[in-house]
Each structure stands twice: as C-alpha cells, then as structure tokens.
N, C-alpha and C positions, 0 to 999 in steps of 0.2 A: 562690500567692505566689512570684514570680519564676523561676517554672518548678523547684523546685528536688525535683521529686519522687526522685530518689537521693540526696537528703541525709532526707527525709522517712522514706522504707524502711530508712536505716543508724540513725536515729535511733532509728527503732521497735525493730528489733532489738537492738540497743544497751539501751534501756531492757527489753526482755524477759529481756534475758542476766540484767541487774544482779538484776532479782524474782525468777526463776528460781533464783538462784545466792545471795540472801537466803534462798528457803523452803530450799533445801539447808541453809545454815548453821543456820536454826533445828532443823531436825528432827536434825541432829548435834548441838547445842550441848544438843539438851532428850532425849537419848536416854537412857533408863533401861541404871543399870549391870549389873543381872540378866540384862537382854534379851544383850549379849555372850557371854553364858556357857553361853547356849541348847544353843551345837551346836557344842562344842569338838570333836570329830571328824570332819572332811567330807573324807571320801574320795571325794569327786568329780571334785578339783580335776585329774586327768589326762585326765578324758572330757571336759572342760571345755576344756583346753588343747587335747586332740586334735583336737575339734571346730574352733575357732577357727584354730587351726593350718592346716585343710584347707583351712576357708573363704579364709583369707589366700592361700594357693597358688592355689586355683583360681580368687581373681579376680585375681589378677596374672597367670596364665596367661592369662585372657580379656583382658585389657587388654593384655598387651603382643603375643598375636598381633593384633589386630582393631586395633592402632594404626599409623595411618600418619603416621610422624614428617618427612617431609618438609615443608620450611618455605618459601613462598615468599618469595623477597626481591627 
C-alpha cells in the first residue's frame, strides 16, 4: 500500500512498545506486598555496580578508539 513499508515497521514497533509496557504495568499493579519484603538485605549492589561500571568503560573505550569521526561535506 503505497510503498509505505517504514511507516509499517515504526507502527509495528510502536504497537510492541505500548503491549509490552501494558504487561509491565500489570505485573507492577498485581504484585503481592510480602513478595517486597523477601530480601531486605542485598549486599550485592557494589559487584553490581562494579561490574556495569567496567562494562560502560570498556565499551566507550572500543567505540571511541575504532571511531572515525571525520565527516564528509
């Protein structure tokens, strides 16, 4: 239909976002108040970070050497 296949694939995805981002809100809205109270001490949260932390350096490192920012005009 009038060639408009990148309105077709913004749609789809569009419409994925919305159901996607629906079952999130149910499974928040219907979450049992006991299940919170499970694991009030997670001492993980620093290997957590560390981890994340590295990963972000080292792919900013690989993208900003391997990047050739010259622009032709």
């Amino acid at each position: 239909l009038l060639n408009a296949d990148y309105l077709a694939a913004v749609q789809l995805l569009i419409y994925t976002a919305a159901v996607s981002l629906m079952v999130v809100f149910a499974v928040m809205l219907t979450l049992r108040g006991d299940i919170c109270d499970s694991n009030p001490e997670n001492r993980s949260w620093l290997m957590g970070a560390l981890i994340s932390g590295s990963v972000f350096v080292i792919m900013a490192l690989v993208i900003l050497s391997n990047a050739d920012w010259r622009v032709l005009a």
